[in-house]
DOLUM-645951 format. One record per residue (C-alpha): residue number from 0; y, x, z; residue in one letter. Coordinates in Angstrom, 1 decimal, decimal comma, padded with zeros to 4 digits. Example, Ala and Ser with C-alpha at 12.3 -4.5 7.8 and 13.67 -1.06 7.14 Angstrom:
<pts>
+-----+--------+--------+--------+------+
| seq |     py |     px |     pz | type |
+-----+--------+--------+--------+------+
|   0 | -004,5 |  012,3 |  007,8 |    a |
|   1 | -001,1 |  013,7 |  007,1 |    s |
+-----+--------+--------+--------+------+
</pts>
This chain:
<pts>
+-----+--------+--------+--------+------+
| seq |     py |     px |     pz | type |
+-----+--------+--------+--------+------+
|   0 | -007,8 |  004,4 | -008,6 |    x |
|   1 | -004,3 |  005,3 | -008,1 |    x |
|   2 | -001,2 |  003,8 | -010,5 |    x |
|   3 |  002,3 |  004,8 | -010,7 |    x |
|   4 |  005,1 |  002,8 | -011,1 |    x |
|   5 |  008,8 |  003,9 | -012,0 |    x |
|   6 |  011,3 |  002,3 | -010,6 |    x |
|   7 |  014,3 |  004,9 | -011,1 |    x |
|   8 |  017,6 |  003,1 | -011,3 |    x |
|   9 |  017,0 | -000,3 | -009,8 |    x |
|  10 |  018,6 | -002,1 | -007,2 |    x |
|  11 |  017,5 | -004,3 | -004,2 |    x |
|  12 |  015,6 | -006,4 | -004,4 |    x |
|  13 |  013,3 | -005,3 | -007,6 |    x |
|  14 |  011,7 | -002,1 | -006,1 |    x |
|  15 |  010,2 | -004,5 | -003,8 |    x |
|  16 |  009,6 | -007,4 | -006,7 |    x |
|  17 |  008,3 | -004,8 | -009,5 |    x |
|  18 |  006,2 | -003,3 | -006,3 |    x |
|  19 |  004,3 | -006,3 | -005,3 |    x |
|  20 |  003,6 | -007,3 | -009,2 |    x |
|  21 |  002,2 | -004,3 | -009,7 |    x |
|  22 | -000,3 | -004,2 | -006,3 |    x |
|  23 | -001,2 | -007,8 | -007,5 |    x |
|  24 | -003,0 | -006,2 | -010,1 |    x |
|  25 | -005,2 | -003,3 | -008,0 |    x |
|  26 | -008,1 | -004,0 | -006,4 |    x |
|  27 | -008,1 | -003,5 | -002,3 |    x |
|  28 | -008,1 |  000,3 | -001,7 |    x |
|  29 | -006,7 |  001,1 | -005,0 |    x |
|  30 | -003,4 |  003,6 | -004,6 |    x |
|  31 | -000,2 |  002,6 | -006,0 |    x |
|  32 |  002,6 |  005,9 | -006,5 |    x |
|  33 |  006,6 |  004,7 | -006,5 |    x |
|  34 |  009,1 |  006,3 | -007,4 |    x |
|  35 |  012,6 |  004,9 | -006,4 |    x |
|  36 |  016,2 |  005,7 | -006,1 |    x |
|  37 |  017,7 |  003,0 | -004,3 |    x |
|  38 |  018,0 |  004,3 | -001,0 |    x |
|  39 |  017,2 |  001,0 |  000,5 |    x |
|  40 |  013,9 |  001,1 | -000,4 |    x |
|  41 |  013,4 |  003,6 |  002,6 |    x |
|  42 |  013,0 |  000,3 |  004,7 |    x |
|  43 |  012,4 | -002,2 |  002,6 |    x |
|  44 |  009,3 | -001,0 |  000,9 |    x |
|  45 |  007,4 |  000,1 |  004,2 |    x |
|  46 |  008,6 | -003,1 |  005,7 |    x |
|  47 |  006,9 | -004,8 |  002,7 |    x |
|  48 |  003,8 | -003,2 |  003,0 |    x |
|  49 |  003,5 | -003,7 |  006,3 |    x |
|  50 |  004,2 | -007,3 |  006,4 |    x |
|  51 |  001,8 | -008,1 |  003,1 |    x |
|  52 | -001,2 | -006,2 |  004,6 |    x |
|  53 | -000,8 | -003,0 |  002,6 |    x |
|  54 | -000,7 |  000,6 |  004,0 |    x |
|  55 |  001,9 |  003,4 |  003,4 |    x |
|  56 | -000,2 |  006,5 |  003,1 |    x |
|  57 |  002,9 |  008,4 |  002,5 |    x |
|  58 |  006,8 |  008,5 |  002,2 |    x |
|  59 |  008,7 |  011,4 |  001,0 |    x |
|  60 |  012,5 |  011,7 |  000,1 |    x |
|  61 |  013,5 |  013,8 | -002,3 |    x |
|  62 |  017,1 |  013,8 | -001,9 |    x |
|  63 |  017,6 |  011,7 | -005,3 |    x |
|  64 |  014,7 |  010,5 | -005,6 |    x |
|  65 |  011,9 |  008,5 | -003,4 |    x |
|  66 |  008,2 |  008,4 | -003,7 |    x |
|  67 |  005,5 |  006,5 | -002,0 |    x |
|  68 |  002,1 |  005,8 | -001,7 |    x |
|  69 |  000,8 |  002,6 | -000,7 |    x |
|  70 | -002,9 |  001,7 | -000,2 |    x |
|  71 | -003,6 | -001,9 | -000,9 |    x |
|  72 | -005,6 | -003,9 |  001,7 |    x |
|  73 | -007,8 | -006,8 |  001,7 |    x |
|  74 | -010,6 | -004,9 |  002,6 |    x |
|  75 | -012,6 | -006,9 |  004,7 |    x |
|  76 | -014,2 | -004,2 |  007,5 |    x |
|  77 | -017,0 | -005,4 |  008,9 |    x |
|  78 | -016,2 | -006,9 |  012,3 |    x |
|  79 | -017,9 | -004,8 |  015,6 |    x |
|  80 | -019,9 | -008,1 |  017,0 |    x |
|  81 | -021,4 | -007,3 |  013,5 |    x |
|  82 | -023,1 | -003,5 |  012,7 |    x |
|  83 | -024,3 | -002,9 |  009,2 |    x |
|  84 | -028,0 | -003,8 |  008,9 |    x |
|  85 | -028,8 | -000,1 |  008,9 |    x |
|  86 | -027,4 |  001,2 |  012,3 |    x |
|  87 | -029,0 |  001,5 |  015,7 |    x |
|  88 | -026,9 | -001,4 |  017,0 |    x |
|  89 | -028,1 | -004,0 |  014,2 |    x |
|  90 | -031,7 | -003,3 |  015,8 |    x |
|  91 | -030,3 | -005,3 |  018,9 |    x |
|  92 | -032,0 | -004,4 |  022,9 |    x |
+-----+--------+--------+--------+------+
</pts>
């Protein structure tokens, strides 16, 4: 699923605020699209996402306006010590 959120014409810090209220609500590997003119939000929202466990799929400057795309995480992959019950290494030696 992927949500947009506007955020034309705010200042620091509430692209970053209005961002994590909104990703609060999405389920892990759900898509959120921002849009943003505060030029600050260049750092501060991939700095955001990167500290809160999210992932910037993209970041694209417009000139006036910014957009991003930010995967949310919490998906919990499953660890390499253990396979999926279906693959050759589950079988064991």
């Amino acid at each position: 699923m992927t949500e947009k959120l506007d955020l034309t014409g705010l200042s620091c810090p509430m692209p970053v605020v209005k961002t994590q209220l909104a990703m609060d609500k999405l389920k892990a590997g759900d898509l959120l699209e921002v849009f943003a003119t505060d030029r600050g939000a260049l750092s501060d929202i991939p700095s955001w996402a990167s500290a809160t466990g999210n992932d910037m799929v993209e970041t694209d400057d417009q000139g006036s306006r910014l957009r991003f795309v930010i995967r949310k995480g919490g998906a919990s992959p499953v660890p390499p010590e253990h396979p999926p019950p279906d693959t050759p290494e589950a079988a064991g030696p």
